[in-house]
C-alpha positions as CSV (number, residue, x, y, z in Angstrom):
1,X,171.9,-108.6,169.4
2,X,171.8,-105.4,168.7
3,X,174.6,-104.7,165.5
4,X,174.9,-100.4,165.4
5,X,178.4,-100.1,165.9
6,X,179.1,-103.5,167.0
7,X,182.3,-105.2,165.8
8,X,182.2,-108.4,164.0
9,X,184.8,-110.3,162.4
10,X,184.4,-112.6,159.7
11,X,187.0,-115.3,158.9
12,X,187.0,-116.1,155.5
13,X,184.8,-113.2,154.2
14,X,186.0,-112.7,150.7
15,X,184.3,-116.0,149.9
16,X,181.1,-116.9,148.8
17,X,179.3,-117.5,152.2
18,X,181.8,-115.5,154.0
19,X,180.7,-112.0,152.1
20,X,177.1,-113.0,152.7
21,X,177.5,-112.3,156.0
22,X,179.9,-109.4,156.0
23,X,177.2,-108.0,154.1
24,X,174.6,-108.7,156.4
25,X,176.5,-107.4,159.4
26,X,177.3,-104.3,157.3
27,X,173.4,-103.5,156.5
28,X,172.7,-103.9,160.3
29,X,175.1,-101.4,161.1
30,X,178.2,-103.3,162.3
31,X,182.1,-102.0,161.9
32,X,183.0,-105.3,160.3
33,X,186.4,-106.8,160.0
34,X,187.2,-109.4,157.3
35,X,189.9,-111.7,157.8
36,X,191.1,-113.4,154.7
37,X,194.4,-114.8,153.2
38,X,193.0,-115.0,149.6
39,X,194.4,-118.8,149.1
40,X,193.9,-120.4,145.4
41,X,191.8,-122.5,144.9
42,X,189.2,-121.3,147.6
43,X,186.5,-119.0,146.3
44,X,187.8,-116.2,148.3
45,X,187.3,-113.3,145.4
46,X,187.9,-109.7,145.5
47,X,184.9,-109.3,143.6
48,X,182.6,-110.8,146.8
49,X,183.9,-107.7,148.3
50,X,182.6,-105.1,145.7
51,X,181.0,-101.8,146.9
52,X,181.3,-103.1,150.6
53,X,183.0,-101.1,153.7
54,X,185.1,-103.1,155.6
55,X,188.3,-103.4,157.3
56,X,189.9,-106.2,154.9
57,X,192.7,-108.2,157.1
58,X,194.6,-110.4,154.4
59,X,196.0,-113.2,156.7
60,X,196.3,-117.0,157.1
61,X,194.9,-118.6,160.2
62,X,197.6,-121.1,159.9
63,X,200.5,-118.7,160.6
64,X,200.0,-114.9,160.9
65,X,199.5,-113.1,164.1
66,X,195.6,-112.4,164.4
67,X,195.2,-110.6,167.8
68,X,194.7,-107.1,166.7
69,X,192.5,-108.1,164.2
70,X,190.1,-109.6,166.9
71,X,190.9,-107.0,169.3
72,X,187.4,-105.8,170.8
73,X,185.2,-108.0,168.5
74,X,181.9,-108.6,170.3
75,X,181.1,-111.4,167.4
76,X,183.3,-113.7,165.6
77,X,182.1,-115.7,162.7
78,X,184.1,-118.5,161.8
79,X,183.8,-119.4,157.9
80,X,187.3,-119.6,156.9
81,X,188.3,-123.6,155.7
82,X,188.7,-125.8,153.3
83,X,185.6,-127.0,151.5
84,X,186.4,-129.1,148.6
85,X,186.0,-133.1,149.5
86,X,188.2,-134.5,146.5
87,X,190.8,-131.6,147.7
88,X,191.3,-133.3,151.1
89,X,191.3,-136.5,150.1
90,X,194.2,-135.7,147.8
91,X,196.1,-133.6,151.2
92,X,194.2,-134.7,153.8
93,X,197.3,-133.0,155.9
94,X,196.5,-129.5,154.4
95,X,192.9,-130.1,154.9
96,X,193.5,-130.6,158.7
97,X,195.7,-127.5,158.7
98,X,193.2,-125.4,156.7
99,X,190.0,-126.8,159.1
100,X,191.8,-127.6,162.5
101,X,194.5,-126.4,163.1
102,X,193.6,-122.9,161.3
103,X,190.4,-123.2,164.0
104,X,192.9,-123.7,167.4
105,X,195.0,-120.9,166.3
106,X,191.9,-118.3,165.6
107,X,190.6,-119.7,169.3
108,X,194.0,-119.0,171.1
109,X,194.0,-115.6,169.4
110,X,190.3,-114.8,170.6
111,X,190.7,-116.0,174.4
112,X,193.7,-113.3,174.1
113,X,191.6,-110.5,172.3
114,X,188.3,-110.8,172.8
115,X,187.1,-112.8,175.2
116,X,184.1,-112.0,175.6
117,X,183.1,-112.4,171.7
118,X,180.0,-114.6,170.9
119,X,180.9,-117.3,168.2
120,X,179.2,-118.7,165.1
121,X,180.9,-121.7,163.4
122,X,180.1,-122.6,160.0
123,X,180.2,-126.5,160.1
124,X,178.6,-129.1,157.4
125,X,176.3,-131.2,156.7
126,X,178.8,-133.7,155.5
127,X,179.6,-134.9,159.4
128,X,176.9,-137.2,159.3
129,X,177.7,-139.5,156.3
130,X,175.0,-141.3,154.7
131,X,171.9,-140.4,156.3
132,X,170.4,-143.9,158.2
133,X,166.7,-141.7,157.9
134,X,165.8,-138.8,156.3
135,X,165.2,-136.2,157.4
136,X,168.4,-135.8,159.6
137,X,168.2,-134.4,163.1
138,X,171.5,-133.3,165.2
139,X,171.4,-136.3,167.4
140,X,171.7,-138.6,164.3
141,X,175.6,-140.2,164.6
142,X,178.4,-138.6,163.5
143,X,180.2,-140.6,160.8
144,X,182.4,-138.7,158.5
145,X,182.7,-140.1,154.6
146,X,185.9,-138.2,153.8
147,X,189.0,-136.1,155.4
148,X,187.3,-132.7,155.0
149,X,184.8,-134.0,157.0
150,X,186.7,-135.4,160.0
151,X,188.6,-132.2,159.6
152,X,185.4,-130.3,160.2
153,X,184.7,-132.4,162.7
154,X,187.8,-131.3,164.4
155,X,187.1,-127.9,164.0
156,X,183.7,-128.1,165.4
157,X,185.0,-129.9,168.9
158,X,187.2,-127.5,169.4
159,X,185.0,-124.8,169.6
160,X,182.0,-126.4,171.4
161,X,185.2,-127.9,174.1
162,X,185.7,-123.3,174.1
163,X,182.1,-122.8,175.3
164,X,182.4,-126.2,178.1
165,X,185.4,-125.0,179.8
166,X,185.4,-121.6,179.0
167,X,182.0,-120.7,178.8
168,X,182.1,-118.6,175.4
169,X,178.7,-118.4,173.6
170,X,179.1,-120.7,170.7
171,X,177.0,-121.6,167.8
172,X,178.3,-124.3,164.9
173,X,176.0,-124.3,162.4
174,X,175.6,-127.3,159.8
175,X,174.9,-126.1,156.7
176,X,173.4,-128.1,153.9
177,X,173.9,-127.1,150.1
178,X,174.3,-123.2,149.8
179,X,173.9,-121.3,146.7
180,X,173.8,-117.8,145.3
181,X,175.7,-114.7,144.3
182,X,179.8,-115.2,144.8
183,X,179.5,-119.1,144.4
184,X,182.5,-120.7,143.6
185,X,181.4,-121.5,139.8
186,X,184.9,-122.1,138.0
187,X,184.7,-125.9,139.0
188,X,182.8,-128.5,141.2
189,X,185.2,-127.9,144.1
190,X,183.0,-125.9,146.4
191,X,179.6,-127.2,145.1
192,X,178.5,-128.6,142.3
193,X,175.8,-126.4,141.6
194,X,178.3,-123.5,140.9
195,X,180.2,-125.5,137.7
196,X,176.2,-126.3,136.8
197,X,175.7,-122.0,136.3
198,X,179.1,-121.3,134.3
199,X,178.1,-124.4,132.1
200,X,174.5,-122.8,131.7
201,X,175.6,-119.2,131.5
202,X,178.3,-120.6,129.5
203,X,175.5,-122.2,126.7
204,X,177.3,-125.6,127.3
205,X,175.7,-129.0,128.8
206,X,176.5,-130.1,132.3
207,X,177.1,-132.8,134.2
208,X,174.1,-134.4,136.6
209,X,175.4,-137.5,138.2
210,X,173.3,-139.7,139.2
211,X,170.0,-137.6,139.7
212,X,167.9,-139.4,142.1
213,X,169.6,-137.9,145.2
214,X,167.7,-135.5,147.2
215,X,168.7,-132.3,148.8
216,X,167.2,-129.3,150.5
217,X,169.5,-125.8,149.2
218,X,169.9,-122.4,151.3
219,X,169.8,-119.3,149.3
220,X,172.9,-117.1,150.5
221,X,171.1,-114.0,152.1
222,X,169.1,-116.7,154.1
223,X,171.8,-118.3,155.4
224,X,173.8,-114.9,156.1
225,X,170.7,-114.1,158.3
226,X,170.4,-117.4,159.8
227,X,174.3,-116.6,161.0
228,X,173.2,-113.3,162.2
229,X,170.2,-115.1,163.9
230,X,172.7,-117.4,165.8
231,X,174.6,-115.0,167.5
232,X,171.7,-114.4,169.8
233,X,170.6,-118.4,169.5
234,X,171.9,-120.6,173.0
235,X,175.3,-122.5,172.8
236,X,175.4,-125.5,171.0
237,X,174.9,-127.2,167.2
238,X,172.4,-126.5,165.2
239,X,171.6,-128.1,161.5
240,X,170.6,-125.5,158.8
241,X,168.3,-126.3,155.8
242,X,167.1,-124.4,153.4
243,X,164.1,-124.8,150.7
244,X,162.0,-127.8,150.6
245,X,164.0,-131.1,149.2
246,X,163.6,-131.7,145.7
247,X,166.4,-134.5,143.4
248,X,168.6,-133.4,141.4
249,X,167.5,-133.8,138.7
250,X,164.5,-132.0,139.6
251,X,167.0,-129.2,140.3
252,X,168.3,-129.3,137.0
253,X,165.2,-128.6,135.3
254,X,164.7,-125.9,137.9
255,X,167.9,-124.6,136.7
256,X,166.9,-124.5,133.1
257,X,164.0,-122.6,134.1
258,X,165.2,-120.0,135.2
259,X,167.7,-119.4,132.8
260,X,165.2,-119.7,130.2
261,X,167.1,-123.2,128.3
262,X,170.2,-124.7,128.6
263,X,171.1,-128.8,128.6
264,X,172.3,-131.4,130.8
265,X,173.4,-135.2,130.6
266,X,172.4,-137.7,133.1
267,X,176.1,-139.6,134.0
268,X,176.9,-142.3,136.3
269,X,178.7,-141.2,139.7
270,X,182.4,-141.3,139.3
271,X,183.4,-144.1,141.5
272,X,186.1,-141.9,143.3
273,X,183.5,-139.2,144.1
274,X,180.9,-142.5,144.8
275,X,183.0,-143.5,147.7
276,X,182.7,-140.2,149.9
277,X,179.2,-139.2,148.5
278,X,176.5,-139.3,151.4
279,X,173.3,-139.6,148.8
280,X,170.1,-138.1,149.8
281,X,170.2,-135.4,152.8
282,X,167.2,-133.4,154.1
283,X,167.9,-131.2,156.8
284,X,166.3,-131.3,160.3
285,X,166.2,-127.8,161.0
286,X,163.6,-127.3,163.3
287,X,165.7,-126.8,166.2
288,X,167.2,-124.0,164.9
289,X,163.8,-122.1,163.8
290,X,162.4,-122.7,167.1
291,X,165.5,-121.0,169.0
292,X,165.8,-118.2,166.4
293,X,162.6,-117.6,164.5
294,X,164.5,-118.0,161.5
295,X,162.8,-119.2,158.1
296,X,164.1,-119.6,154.5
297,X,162.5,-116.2,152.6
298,X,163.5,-117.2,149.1
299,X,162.3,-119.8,147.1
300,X,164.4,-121.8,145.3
301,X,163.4,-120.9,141.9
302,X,163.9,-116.9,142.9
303,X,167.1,-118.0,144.3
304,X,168.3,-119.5,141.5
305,X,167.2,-117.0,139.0
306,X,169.1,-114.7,141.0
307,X,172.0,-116.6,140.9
308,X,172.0,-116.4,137.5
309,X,171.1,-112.8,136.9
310,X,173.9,-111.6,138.8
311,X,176.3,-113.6,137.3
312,X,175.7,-112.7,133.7
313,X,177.7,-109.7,133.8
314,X,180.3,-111.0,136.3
315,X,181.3,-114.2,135.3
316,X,184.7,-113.4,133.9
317,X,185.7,-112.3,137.3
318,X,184.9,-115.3,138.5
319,X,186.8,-117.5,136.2
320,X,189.9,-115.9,136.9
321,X,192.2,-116.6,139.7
322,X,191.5,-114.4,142.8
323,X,194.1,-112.0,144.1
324,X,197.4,-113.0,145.2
């Protein structure tokens, strides 16, 4: 697709992944409209929005009118929701008004004004459960371990039932750990890698619980250009990875590495978080390359020392709660 002077809107795009793309779009020469209500608790952070140009539309998905700010759009990407798994289990009825609901509402808008926009959904990982084999390919069965991920769920269907009886392009993408610049890092609710660089940057010891779990992580800018990639991709779902699968502890050390020190304990799994954790994923993302030509460009300890470079001088603002 070609972006100079195309309009994209991007639900969601004051937070972490959510400005990743808004920044994309923005280098490729899109007029970009970002949608966001700023909710606590989120990640959504003036900050992710520093020294971009965009049309910044604060409103909730849930209840404010959201026609004009589609109007014309020739892309929508849909990052807006709830991510934090112990947060839904807590209000799983928020959750499914955050993920679902929030979803239905931005899909009513869009048949309204613009219908013809192409659509890429940022889904999750977390709709498979624990993997039965490794690693996981979209046919593998659907078997969600907690309400944010039946809410996703939710939120998926309704936008793959858009393209069957509507015929709008859409895209959901699964996404598997993603890390970098703008991460939630004040606690464990988006990831737990972003409470892992505030303890680091902090000079404190974190948490690694259990250890031997494996996982493949997406550096932001990849996965921002992966979203750009799927605009163009044909309709349907699509798992993202990201660099090759390493345990977490291994990730740890990597951490430490590229910070140069730091510490970490090795703790048994809380048995609340136990009960909804899937274990070991690996992404089966070949699908997606072969329909795109996309690839992973930064390895994960470049990523990471990234990550960490550009938070030394911003982590305060990211400890602070985010615009009313």
């Amino acid at each position: 697709m070609d972006w100079q002077g195309a309009q994209a809107v991007v639900t969601g795009g004051a937070g972490f992944l959510g400005s990743a793309v808004a920044r994309a779009l923005a280098a490729a020469g899109a007029r970009v409209t970002v949608i966001d209500a700023f909710l606590p608790e989120t990640g959504a952070n003036p900050a992710n929005l520093e020294g971009l140009e965009v049309r910044l539309v604060r409103a909730d998905l849930r209840r404010d009118p959201l026609e004009e700010a589609l109007a014309g759009a020739a892309a929508i990407f849909h990052l807006a929701a709830e991510t934090s798994h112990m947060g839904s289990q807590a209000d799983p009825r928020g959750d499914l008004a955050q993920n679902a609901d929030a979803t239905l509402r931005l899909i009513l808008a869009a048949r309204a004004a613009a219908p013809a926009a192409r659509v890429v959904h940022a889904s999750t990982r977390q709709l498979y459960g624990r993997p039965r084999a490794l690693p996981v390919a979209e046919d593998h069965p659907v078997d969600p371990p907690d309400a944010n991920a039946v809410s996703k769920w939710a939120a998926e269907q309704y936008w793959l039932l858009e393209h069957k009886v509507h015929g709008r392009p859409v895209v959901s993408l699964r996404l598997t750990n993603c890390y970098g610049p703008g991460l939630r890092v004040k606690d464990h609710r988006q990831t737990f890698l972003g409470l892992w660089v505030r303890r680091v940057l902090e000079g404190e010891a974190f948490e690694v619980w259990g250890g031997e779990q494996r996982r493949d992580l997406a550096y932001a800018d990849d996965v921002a250009a992966a979203f750009l990639a799927a605009a163009d991709a044909p309709p349907g779902v699509y798992n993202l990875g990201g660099a090759p699968p390493l345990s977490l502890r291994d990730l740890a050390e990597a951490l430490l590495a590229a910070n140069g020190g730091g510490r970490y304990v090795v703790k048994a799994f809380p048995a609340e978080r136990a009960k909804i954790d899937i274990g070991s994923y690996v992404a089966d993302d070949s699908r997606f390359r072969a329909a795109t030509g996309w690839a992973p460009r930064v390895p994960l300890e470049e990523g990471l020392r990234r990550t960490l470079d550009w938070f030394r001088p911003r982590l305060d603002l990211y400890l602070r709660e985010t615009d009313p």
